[in-house]
Backbone of each chain as ProteinMPNN parsed JSONL, in Angstrom:
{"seq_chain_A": "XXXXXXXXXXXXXXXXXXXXXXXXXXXXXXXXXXXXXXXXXXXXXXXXXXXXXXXXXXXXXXXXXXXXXXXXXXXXXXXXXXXXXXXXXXXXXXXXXXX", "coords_chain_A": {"N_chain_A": [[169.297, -22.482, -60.307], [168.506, -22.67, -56.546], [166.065, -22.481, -54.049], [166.108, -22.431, -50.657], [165.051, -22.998, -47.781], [164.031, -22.563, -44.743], [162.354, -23.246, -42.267], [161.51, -21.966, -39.722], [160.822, -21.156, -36.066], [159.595, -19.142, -33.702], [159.101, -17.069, -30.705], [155.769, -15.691, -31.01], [155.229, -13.182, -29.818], [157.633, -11.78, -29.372], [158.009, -11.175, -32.149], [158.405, -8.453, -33.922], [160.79, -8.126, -32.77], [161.98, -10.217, -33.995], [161.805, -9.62, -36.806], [163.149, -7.449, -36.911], [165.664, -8.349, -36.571], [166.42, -10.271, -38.138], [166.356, -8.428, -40.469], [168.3, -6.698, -39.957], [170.547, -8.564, -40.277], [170.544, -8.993, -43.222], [172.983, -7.661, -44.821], [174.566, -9.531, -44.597], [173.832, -11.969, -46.645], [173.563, -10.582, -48.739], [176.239, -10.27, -49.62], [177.333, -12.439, -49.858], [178.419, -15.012, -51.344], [176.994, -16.577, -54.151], [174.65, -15.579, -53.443], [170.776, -15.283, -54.25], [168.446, -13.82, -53.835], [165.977, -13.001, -50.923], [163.52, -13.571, -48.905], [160.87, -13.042, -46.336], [158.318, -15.323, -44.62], [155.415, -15.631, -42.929], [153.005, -17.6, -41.442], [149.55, -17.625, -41.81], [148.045, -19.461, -40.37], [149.092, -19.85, -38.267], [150.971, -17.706, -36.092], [153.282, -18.04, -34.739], [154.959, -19.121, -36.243], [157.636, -18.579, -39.365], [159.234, -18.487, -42.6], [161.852, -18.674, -43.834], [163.278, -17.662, -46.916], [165.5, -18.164, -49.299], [167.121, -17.183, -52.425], [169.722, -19.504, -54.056], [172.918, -19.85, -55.949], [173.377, -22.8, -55.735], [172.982, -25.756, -54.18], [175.118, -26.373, -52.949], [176.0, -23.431, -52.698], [175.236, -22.685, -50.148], [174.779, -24.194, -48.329], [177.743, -25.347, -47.729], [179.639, -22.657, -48.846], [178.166, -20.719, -47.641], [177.702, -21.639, -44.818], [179.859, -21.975, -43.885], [180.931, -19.635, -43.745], [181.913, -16.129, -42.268], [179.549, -14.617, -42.238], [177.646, -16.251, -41.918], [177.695, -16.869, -39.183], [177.135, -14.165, -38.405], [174.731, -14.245, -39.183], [173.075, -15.942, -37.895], [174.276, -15.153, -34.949], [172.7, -12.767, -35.127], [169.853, -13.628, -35.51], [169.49, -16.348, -33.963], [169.028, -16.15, -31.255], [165.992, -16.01, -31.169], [164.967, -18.176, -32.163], [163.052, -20.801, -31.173], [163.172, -23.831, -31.661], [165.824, -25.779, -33.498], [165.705, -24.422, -36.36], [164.391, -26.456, -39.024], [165.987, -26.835, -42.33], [165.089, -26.797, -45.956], [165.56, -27.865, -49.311], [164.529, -26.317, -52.344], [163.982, -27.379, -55.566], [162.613, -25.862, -58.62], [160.098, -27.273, -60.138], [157.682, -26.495, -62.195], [156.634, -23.616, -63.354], [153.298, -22.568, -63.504], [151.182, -20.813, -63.95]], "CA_chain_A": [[169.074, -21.791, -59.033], [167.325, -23.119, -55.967], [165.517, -22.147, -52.489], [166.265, -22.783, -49.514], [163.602, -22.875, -47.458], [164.44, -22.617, -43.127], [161.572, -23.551, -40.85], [161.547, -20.871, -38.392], [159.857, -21.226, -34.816], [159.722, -18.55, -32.896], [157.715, -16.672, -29.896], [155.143, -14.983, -31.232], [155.482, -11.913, -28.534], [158.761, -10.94, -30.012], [157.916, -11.205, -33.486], [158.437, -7.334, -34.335], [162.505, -7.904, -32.73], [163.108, -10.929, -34.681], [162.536, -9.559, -37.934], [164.047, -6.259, -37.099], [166.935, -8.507, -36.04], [166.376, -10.252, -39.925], [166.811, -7.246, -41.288], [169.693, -6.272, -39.658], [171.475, -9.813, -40.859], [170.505, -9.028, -44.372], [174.153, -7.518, -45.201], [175.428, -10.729, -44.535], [173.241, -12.472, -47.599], [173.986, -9.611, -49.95], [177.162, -10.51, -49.188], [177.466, -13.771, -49.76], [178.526, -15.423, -53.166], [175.814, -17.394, -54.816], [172.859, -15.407, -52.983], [170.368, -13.668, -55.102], [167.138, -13.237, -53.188], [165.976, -13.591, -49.577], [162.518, -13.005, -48.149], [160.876, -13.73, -44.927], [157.119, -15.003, -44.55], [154.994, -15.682, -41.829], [151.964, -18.598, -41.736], [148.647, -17.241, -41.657], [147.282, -20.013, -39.321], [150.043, -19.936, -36.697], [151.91, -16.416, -35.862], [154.858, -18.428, -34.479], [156.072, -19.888, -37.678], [157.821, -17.613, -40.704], [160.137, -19.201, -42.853], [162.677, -17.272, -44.541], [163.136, -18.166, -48.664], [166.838, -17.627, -49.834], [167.364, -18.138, -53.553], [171.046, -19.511, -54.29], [173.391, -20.478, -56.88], [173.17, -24.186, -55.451], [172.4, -26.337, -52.924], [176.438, -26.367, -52.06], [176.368, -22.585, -51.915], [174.083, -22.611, -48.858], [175.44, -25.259, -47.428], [178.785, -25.049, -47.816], [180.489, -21.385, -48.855], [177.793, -20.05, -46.923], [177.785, -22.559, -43.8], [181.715, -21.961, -43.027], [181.659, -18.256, -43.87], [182.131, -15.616, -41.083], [177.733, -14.268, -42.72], [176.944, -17.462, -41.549], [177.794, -16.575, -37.84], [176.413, -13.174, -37.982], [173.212, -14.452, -39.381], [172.87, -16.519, -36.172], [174.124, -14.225, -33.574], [171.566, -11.675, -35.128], [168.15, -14.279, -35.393], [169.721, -17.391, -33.363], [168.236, -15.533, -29.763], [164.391, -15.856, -31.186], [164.374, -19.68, -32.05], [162.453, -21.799, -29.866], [163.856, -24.97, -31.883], [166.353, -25.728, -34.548], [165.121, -24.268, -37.536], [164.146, -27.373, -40.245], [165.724, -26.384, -43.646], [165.042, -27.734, -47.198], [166.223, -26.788, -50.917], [163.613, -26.581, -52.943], [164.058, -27.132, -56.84], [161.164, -25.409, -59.158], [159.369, -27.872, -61.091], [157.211, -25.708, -63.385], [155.692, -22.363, -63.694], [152.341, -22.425, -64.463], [150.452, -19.375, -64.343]], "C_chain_A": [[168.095, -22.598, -58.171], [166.848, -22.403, -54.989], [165.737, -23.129, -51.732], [165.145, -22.556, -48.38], [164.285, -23.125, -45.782], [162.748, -22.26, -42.571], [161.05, -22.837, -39.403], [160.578, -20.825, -37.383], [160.445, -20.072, -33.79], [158.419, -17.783, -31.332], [157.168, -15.473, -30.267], [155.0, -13.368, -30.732], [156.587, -11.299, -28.987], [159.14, -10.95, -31.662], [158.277, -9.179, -34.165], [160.125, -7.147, -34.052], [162.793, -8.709, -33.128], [162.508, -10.265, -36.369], [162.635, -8.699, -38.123], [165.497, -7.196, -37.089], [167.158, -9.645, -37.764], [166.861, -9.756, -40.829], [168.665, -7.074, -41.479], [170.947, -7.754, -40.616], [171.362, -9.882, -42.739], [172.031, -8.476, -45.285], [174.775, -8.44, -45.527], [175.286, -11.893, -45.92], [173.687, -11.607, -48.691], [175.232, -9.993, -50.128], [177.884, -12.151, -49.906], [177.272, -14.298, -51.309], [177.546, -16.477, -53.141], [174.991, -17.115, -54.45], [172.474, -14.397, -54.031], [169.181, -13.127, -54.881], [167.107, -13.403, -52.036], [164.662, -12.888, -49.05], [162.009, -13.791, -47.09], [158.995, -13.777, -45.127], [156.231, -15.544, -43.085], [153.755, -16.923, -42.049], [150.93, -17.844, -40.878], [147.984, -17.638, -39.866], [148.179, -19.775, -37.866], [151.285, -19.214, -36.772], [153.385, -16.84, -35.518], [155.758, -18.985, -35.28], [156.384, -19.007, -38.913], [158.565, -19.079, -41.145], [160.761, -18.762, -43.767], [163.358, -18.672, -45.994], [164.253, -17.454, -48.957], [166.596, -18.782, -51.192], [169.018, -18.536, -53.886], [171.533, -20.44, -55.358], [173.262, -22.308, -56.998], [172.735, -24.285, -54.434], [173.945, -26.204, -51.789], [177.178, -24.876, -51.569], [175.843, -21.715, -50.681], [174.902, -23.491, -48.033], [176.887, -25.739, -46.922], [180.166, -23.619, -47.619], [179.638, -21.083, -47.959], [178.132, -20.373, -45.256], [178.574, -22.528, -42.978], [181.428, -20.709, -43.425], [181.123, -17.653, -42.434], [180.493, -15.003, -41.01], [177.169, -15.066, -41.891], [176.652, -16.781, -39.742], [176.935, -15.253, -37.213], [175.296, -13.176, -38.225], [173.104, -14.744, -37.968], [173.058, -16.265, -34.676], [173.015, -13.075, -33.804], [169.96, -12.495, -35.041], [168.231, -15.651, -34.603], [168.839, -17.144, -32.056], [166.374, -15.732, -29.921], [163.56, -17.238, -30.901], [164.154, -20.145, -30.837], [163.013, -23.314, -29.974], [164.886, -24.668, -32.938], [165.472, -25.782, -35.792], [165.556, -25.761, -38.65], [164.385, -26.418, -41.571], [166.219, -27.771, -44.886], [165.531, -27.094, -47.974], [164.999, -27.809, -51.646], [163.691, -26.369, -54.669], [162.808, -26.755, -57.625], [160.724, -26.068, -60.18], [158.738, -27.358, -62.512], [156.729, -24.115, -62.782], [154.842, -22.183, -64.007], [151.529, -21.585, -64.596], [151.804, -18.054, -64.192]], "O_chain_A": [[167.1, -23.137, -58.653], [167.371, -21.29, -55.053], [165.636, -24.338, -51.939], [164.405, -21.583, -48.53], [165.136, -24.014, -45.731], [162.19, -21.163, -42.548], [160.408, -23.207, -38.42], [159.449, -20.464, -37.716], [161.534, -20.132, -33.218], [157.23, -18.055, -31.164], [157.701, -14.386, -30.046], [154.621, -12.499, -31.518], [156.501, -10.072, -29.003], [160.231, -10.78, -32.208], [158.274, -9.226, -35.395], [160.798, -6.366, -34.725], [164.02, -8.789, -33.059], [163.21, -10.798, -37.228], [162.405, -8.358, -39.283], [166.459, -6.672, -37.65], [168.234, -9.553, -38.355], [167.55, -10.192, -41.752], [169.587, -7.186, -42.287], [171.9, -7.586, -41.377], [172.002, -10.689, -43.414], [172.152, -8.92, -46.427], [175.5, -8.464, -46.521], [176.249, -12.575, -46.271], [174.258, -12.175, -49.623], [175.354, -10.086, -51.35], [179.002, -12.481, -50.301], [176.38, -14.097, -52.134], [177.338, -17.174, -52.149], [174.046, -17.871, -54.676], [173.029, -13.418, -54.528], [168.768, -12.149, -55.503], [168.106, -13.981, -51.608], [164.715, -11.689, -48.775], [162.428, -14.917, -46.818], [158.344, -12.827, -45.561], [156.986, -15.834, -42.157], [153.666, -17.134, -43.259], [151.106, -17.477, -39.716], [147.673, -16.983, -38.871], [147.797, -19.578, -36.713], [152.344, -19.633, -37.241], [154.408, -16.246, -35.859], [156.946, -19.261, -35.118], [155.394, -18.655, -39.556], [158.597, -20.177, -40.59], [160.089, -18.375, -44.723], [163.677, -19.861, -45.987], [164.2, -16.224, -48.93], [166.271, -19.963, -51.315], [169.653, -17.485, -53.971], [170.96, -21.471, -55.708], [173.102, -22.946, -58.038], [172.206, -23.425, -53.73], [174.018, -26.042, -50.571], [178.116, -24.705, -50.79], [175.989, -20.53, -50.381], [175.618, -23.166, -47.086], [177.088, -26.39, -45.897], [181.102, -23.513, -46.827], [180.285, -21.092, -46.912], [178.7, -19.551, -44.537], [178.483, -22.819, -41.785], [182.632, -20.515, -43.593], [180.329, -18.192, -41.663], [180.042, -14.862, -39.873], [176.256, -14.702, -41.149], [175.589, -16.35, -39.295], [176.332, -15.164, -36.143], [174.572, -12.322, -37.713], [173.053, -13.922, -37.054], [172.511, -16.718, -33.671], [172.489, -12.513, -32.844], [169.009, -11.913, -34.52], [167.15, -16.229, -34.49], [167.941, -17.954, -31.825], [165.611, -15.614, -28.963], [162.569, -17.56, -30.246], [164.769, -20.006, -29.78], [163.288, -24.001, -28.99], [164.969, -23.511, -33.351], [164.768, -26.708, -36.198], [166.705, -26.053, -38.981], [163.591, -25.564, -41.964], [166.926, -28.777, -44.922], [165.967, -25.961, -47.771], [164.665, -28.994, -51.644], [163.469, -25.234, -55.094], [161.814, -27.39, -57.27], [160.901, -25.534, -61.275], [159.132, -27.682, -63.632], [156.573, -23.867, -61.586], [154.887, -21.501, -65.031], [150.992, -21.629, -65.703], [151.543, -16.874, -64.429]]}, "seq_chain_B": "XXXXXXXXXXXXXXXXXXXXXXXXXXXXXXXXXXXXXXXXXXXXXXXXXXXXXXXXXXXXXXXXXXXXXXXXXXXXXXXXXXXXXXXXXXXXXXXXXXX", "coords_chain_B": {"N_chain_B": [[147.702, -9.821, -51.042], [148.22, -13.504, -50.827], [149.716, -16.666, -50.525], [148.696, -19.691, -50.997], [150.28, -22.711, -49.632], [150.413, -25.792, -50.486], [151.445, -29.067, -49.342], [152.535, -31.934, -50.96], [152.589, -34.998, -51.5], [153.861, -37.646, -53.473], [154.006, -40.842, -55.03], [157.65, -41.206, -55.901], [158.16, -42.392, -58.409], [155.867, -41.952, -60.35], [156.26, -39.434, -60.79], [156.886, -38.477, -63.403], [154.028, -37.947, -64.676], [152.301, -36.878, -62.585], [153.331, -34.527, -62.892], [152.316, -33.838, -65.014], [149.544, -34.376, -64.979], [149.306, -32.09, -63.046], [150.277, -29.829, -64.544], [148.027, -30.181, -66.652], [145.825, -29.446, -65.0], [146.288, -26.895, -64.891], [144.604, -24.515, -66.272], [141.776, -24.621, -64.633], [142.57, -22.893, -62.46], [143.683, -20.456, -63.831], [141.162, -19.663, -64.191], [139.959, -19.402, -62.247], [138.241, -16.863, -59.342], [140.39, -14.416, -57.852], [142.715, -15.618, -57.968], [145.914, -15.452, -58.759], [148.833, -16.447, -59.563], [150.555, -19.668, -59.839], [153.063, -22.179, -59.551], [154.793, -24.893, -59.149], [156.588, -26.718, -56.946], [159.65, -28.703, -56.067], [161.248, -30.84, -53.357], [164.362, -31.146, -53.262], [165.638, -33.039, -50.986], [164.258, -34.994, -50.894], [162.486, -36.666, -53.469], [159.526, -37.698, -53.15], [158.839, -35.502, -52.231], [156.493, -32.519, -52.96], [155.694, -29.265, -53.675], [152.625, -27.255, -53.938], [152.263, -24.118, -55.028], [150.339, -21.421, -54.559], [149.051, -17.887, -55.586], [146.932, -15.983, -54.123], [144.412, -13.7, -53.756], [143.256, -13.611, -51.549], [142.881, -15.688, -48.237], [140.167, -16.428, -48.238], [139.151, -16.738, -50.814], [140.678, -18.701, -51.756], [139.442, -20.71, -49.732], [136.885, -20.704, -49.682], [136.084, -19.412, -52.489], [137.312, -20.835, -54.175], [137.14, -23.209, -53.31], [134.737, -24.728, -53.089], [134.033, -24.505, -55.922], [133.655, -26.036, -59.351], [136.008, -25.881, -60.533], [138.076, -27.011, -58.553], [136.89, -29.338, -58.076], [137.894, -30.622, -60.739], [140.746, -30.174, -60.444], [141.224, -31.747, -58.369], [140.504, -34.437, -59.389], [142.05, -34.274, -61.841], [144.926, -34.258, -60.276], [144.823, -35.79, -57.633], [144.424, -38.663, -57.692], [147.072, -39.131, -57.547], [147.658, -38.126, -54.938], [149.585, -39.852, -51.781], [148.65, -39.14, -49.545], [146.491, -37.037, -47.531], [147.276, -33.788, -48.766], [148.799, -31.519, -47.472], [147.685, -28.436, -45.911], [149.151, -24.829, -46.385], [148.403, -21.22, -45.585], [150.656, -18.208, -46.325], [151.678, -15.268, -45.331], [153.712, -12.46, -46.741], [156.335, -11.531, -44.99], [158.554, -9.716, -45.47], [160.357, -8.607, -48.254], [163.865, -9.347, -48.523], [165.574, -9.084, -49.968]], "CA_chain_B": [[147.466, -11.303, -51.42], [148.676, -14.179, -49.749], [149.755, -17.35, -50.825], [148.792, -20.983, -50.522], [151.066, -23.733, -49.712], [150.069, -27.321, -50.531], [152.644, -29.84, -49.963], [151.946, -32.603, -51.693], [153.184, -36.608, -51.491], [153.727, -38.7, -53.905], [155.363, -41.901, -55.408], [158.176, -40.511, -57.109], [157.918, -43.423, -59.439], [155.082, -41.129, -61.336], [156.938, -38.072, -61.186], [156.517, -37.111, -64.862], [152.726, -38.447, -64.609], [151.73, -36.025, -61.543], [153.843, -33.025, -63.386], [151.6, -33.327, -66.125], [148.209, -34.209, -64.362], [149.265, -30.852, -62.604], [149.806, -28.979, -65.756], [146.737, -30.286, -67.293], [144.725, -28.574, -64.344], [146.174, -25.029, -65.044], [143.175, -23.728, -66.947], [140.637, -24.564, -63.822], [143.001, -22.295, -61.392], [143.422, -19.274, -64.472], [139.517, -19.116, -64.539], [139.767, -18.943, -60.669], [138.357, -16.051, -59.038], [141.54, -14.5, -57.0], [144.171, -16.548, -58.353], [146.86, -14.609, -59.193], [150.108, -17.096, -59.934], [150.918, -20.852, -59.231], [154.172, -22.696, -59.635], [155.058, -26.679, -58.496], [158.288, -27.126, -56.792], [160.037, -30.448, -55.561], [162.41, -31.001, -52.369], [165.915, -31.943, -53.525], [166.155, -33.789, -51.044], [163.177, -36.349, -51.264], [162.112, -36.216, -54.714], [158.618, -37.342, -53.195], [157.546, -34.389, -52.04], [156.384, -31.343, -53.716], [154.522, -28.195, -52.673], [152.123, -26.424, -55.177], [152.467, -22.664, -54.428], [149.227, -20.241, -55.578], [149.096, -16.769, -54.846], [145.395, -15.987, -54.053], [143.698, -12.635, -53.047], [142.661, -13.634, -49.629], [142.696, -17.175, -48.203], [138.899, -17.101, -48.71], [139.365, -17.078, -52.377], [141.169, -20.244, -52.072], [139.598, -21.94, -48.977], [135.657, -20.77, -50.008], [135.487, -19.428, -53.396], [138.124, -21.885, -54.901], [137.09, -25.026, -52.854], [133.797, -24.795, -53.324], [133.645, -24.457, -57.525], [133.761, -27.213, -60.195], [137.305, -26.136, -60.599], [138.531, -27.502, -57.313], [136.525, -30.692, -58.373], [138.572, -31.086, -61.671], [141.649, -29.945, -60.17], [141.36, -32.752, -57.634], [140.712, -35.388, -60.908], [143.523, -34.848, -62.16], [145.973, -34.32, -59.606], [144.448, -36.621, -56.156], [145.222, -39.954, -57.775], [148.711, -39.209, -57.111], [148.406, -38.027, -53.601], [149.934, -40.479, -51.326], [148.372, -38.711, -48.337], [146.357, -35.816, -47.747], [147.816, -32.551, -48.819], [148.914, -30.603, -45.946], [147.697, -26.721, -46.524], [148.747, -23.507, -45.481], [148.809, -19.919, -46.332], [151.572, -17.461, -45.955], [151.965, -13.686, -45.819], [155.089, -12.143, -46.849], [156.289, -10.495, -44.045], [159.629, -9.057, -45.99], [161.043, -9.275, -49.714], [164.292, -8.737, -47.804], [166.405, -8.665, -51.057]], "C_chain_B": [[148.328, -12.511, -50.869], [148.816, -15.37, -50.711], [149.74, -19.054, -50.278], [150.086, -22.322, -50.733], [150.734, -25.196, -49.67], [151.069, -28.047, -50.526], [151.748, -31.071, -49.694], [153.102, -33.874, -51.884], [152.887, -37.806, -52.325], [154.655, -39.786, -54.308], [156.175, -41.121, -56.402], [158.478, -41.273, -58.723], [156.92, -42.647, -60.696], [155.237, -39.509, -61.143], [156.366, -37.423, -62.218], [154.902, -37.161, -65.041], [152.029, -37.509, -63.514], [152.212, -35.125, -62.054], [152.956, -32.704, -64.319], [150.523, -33.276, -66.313], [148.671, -32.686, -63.622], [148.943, -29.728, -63.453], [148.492, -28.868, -66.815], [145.234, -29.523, -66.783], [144.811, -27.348, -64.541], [144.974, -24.523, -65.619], [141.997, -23.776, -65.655], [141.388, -23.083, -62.668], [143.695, -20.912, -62.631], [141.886, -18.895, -64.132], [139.382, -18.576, -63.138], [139.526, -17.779, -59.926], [139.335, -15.523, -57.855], [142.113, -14.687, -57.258], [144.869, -16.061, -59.314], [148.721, -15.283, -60.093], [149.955, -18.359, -59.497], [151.282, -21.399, -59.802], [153.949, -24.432, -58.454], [156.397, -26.084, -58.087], [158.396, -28.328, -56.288], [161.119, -30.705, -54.356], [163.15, -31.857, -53.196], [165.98, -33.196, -52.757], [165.296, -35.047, -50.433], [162.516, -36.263, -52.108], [160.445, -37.114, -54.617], [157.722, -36.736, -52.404], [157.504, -33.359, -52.627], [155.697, -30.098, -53.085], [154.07, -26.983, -54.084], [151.602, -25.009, -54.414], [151.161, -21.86, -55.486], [149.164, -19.053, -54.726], [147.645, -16.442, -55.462], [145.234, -14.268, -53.222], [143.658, -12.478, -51.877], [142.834, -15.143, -49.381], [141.369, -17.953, -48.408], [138.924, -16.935, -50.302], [139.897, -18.45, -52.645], [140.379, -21.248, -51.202], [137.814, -21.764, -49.331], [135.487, -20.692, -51.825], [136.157, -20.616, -54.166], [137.291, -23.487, -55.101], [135.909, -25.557, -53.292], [132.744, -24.911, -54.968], [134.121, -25.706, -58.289], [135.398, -26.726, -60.114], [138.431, -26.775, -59.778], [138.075, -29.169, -57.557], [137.575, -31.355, -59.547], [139.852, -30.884, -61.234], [142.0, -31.597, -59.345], [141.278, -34.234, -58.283], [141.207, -35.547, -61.343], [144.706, -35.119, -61.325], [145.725, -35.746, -58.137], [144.684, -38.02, -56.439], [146.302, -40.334, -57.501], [149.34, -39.223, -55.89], [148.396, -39.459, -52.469], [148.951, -40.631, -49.802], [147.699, -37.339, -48.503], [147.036, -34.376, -47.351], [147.661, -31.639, -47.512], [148.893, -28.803, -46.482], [147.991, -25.664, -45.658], [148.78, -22.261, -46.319], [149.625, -18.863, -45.608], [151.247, -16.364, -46.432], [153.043, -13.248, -45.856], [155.12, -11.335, -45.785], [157.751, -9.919, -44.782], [160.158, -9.422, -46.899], [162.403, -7.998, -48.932], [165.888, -7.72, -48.913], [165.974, -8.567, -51.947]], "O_chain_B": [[149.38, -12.1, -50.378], [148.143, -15.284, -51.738], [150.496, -19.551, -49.442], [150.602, -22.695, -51.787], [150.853, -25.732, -48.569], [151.81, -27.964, -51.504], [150.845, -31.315, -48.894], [154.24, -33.709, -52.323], [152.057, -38.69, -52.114], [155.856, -39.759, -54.038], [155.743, -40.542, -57.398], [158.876, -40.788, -59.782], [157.242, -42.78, -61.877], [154.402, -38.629, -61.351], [155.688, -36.396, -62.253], [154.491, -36.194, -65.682], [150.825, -37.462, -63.765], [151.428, -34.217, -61.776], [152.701, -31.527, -64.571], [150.015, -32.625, -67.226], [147.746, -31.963, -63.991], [147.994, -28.946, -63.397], [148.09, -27.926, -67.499], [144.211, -29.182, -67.377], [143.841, -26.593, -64.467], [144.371, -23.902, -64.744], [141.218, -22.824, -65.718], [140.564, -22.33, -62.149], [144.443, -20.222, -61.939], [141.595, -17.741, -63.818], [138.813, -17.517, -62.87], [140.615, -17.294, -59.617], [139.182, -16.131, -56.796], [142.919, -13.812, -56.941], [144.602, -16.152, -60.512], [149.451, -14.692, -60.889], [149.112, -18.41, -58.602], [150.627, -21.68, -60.806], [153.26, -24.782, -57.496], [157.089, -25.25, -58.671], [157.411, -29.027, -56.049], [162.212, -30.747, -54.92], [162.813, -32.925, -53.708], [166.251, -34.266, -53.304], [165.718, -35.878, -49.628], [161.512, -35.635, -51.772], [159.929, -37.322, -55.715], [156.587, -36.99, -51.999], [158.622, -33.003, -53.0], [155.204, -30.14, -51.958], [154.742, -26.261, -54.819], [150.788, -24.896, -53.498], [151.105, -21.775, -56.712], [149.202, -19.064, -53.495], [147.237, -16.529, -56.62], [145.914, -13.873, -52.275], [143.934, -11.484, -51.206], [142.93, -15.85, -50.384], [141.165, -19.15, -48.612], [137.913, -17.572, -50.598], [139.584, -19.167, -53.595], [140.398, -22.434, -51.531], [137.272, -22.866, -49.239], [134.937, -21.595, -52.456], [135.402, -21.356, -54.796], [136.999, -24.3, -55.977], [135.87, -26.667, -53.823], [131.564, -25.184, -55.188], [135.015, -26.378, -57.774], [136.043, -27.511, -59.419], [139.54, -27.026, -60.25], [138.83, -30.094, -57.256], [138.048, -32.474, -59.345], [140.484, -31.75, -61.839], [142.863, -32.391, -59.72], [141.917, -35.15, -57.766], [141.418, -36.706, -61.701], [145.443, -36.073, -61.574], [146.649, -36.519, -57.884], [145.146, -38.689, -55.513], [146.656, -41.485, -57.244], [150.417, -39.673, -55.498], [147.342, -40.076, -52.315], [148.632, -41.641, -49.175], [148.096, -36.54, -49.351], [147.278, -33.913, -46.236], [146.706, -31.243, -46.844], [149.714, -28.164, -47.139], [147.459, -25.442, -44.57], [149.11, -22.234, -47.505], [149.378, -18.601, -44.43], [150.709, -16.175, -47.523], [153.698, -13.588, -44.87], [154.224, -10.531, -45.525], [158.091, -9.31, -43.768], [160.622, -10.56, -46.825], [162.342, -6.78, -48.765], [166.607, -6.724, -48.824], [166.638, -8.21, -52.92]]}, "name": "protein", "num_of_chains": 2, "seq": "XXXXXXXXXXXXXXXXXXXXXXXXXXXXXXXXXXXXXXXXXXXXXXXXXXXXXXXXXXXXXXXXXXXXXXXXXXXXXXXXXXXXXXXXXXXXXXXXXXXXXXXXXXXXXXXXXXXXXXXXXXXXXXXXXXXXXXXXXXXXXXXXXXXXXXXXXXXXXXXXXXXXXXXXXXXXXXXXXXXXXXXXXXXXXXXXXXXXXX"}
C-alpha cells in the first residue's frame, strides 16, 4: 500500500467551502477500487496549504484506474474551483514504523 | 496533537545507512516529552527524499521542549550526517480523517 500525497493551495478565506466541497467528493474515493483511506490536513504555519493523504492499492491505482475514471472528474469539479495552482502530488512509500 | 513533518535529503547511495541511523535514534524521541508516534517514509518517486513524520502534543513540544533537550542533540548525531541539506519542517493539523 502507498500514499499519495496532493499539495493543495488554496485561498485561505474560503477554506470552510473547500473542505465542505472535500467532503462532498468523498463518495467518489469510497468508490474507487484500490482506495482505502483518505484524510485532509492543513499546515500549521500557512492556512493556505492542506494536503489531502489517500492510501491506495498502488501507485497505478491513483494514477491510472483512478485518473481515467468518471470519481476522478467529480473529485475535480467538486475541489478543482478552490485551487490557486496545480496541486503538486507525490506517492509516498513507508519506510519504517518506529514508535 | 499535531504532527511534525521533516522532509529530509539524502544520498540515496546510504539509504540502508540513514534507515538505521534513524532507527537507532528511536529511544531519544520515546523518552520525549509529547511524542506520541513517528514513522520514516520515502518518495517513490526520488528515492532521495524522505519525510520523518512525529505526532507531538503541541508544536511546542517539538519546536521548544524537544529541540531544546539532549535528545534532539543525539537525534541529530545520528541522523544529520546524512542530511544533504537542511531539513525542511512543518507541522500539520488534521483537518478531516475523511475515510
Amino acid at each position: 500500500m502507498i500514499t499519495e500525497i496532493a499539495h493543495i493551495t488554496i485561498d485561505p478565506a474560503k477554506a470552510d467551502e473547500f473542505e465542505a466541497a472535500v467532503a462532498a467528493a468523498v463518495p467518489h474515493f469510497v468508490a474507487a477500487e484500490g482506495c482505502h483511506s483518505m484524510r485532509l490536513e492543513r499546515v500549521i504555519e500557512d492556512p493556505a496549504q492542506y494536503r489531502l493523504c489517500v492510501e491506495w492499492d498502488s501507485v497505478e491505482h491513483h494514477m491510472v484506474t483512478f485518473r481515467e475514471s468518471e470519481g476522478f472528474k467529480q473529485w475535480r469539479a467538486h475541489a478543482g474551483p478552490f485551487f490557486v495552482e496545480t496541486p503538486r502530488v507525490e506517492h509516498w512509500d513507508q519506510a519504517a514504523q518506529l514508535i
